[in-house]
C-alpha positions as CSV (number, residue, x, y, z in Angstrom):
1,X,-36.1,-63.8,-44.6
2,X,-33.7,-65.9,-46.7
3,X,-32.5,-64.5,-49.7
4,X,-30.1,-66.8,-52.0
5,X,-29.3,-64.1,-54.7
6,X,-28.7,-65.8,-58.1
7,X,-24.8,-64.9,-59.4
8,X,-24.3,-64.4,-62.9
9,X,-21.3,-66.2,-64.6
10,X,-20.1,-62.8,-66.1
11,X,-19.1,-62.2,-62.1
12,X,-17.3,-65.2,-61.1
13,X,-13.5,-64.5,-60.4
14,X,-11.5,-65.8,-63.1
15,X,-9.8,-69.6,-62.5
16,X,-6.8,-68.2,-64.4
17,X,-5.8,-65.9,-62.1
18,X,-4.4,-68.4,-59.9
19,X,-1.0,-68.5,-59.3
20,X,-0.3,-72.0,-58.1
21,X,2.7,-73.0,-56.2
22,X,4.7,-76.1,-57.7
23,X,5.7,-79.0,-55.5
24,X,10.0,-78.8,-54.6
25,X,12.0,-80.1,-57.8
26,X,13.5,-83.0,-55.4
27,X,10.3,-84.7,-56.0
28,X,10.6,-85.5,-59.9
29,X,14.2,-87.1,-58.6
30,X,12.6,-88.9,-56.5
31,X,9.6,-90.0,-58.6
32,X,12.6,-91.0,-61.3
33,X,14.0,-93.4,-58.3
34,X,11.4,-94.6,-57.4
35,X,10.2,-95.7,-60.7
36,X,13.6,-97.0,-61.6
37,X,13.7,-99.6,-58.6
38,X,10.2,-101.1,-59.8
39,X,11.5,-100.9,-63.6
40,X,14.8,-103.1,-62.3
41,X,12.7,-105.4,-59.3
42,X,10.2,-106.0,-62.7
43,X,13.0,-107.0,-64.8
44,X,14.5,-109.9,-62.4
45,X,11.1,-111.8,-63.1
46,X,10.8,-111.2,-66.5
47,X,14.8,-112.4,-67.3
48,X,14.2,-115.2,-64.6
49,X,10.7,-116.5,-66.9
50,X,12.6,-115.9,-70.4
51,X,15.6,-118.0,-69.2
52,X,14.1,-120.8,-67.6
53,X,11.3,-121.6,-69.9
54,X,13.7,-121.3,-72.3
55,X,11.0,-119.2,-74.5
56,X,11.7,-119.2,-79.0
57,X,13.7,-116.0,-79.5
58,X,10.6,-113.9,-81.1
59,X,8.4,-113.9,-77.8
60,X,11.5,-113.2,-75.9
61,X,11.9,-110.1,-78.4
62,X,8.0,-108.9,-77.8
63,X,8.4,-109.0,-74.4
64,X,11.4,-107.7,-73.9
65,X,10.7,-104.4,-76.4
66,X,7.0,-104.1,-74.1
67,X,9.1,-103.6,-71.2
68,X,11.8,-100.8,-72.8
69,X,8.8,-99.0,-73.6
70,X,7.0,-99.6,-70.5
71,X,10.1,-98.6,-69.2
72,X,10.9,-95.5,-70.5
73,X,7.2,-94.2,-70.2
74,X,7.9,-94.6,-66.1
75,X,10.8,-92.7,-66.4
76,X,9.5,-89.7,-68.6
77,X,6.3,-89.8,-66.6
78,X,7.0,-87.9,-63.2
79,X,8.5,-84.6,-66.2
80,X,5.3,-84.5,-67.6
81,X,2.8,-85.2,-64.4
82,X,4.8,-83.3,-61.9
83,X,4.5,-80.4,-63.3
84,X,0.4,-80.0,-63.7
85,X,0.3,-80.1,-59.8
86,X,0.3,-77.6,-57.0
87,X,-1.6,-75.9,-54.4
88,X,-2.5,-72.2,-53.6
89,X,-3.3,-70.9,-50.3
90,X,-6.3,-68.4,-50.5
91,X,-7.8,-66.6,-47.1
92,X,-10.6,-68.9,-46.4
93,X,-9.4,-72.1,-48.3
94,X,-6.3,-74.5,-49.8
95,X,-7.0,-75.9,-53.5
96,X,-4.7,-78.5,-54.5
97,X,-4.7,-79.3,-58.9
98,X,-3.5,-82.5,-60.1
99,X,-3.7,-84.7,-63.0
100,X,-3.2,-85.0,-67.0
101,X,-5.7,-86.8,-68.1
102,X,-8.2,-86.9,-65.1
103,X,-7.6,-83.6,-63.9
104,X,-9.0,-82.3,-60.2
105,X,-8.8,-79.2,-58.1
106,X,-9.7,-79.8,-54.5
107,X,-10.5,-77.1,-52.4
108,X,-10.2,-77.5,-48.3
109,X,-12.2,-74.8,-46.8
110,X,-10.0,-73.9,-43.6
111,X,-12.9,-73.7,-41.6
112,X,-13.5,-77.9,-41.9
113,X,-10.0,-79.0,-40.8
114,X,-9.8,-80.7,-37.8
115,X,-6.2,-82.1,-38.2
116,X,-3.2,-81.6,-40.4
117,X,-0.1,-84.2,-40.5
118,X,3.3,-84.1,-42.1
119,X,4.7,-87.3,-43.1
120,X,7.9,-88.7,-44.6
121,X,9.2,-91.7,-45.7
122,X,13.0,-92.3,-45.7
123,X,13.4,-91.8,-49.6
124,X,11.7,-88.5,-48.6
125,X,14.0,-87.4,-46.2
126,X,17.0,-88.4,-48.4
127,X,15.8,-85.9,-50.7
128,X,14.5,-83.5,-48.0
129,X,11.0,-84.2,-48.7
130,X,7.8,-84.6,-46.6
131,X,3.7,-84.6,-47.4
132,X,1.0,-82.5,-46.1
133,X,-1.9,-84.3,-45.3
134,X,-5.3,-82.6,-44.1
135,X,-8.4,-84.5,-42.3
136,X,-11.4,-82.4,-42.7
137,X,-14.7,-82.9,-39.8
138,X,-16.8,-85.8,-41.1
139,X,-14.1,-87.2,-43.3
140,X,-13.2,-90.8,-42.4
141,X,-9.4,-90.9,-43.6
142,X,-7.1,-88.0,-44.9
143,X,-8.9,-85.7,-47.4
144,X,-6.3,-84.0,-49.2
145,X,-2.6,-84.9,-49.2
146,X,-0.2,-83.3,-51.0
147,X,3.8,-85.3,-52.0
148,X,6.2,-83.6,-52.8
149,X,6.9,-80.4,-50.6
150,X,10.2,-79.3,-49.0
151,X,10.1,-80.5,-45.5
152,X,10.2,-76.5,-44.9
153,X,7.3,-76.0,-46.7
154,X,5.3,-78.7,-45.4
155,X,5.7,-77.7,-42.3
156,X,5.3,-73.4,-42.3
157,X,2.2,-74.7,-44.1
158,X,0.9,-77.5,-41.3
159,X,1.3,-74.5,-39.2
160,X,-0.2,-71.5,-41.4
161,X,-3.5,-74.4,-42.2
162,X,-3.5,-74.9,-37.8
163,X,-3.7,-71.1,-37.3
164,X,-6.2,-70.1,-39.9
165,X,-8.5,-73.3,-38.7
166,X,-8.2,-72.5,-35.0
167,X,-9.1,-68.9,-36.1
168,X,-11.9,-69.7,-38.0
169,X,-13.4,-72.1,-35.2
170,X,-12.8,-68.8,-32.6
171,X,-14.7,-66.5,-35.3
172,X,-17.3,-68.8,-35.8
């Protein structure tokens, strides 16, 4: 007969026991880049507007402070996002944290993944970079993908995630 034993709270394994694995320290660099190039490509519009319409100085002065401070929060951002994400590989699962405001822990049980890709763009390899990406059975795109890893990393994980789900389909 079924049994579905209630657990108590008291029992549950403790979430601060986790010891997650930050992303490679390339990728704040990168993030820093990356953000720079749209801070500059936004700033050829704005000067372009501001000359041409030949705009009284005090708008000019709004505008222009808007965009130092718009400017400066991309550039702090990736030091104080980076850091609140990682991953941790546990026996039967991957959990991947992220956010500072809207925080999420995903967890990818190895037993649903039917495919894992490692991708790269060509700012990521300049910086020695790839992503893990993992497509779970029923998902219709990419169900966890995680920026920011060593190409190394990315992939002795693509292969740790193949062996442990082709082991799990075996056992199963």
């Amino acid at each position: 007969m079924f049994q579905n034993p209630e657990i108590p709270p008291s029992e549950l394994p403790g979430a601060d026991d986790i010891q997650w694995q930050a992303l490679d320290p390339a990728y704040k660099r990168l993030r820093r880049l990356q953000n720079s190039i749209g801070i500059l490509a936004a700033a050829v519009p704005l000067v372009t507007v501001t000359v041409a319409a030949k705009l009284p100085v005090l708008p000019v002065v709004a505008l222009s402070a808007c965009w130092v401070v718009f400017s400066v929060l991309l550039l702090i951002w990736p030091g104080i996002s980076l850091p609140k994400r990682g991953y941790v590989l546990r026996d039967k699962d991957i959990l991947f944290r992220k956010g500072v405001i809207w925080r999420s822990v995903t967890a990818i049980p190895f037993n649903r993944i039917q495919h894992v890709e490692t991708s790269s763009t060509p700012f990521d390899r300049k910086f020695d970079l790839a992503t893990l990406q993992l497509f779970t059975a029923g998902g219709s795109g990419g169900d966890l993908k995680i920026d920011g890893l060593s190409t190394a990393t990315a992939e002795q994980l693509r292969v740790f995630i193949l062996e442990k789900a082709g082991a799990s389909i075996e056992n199963s």
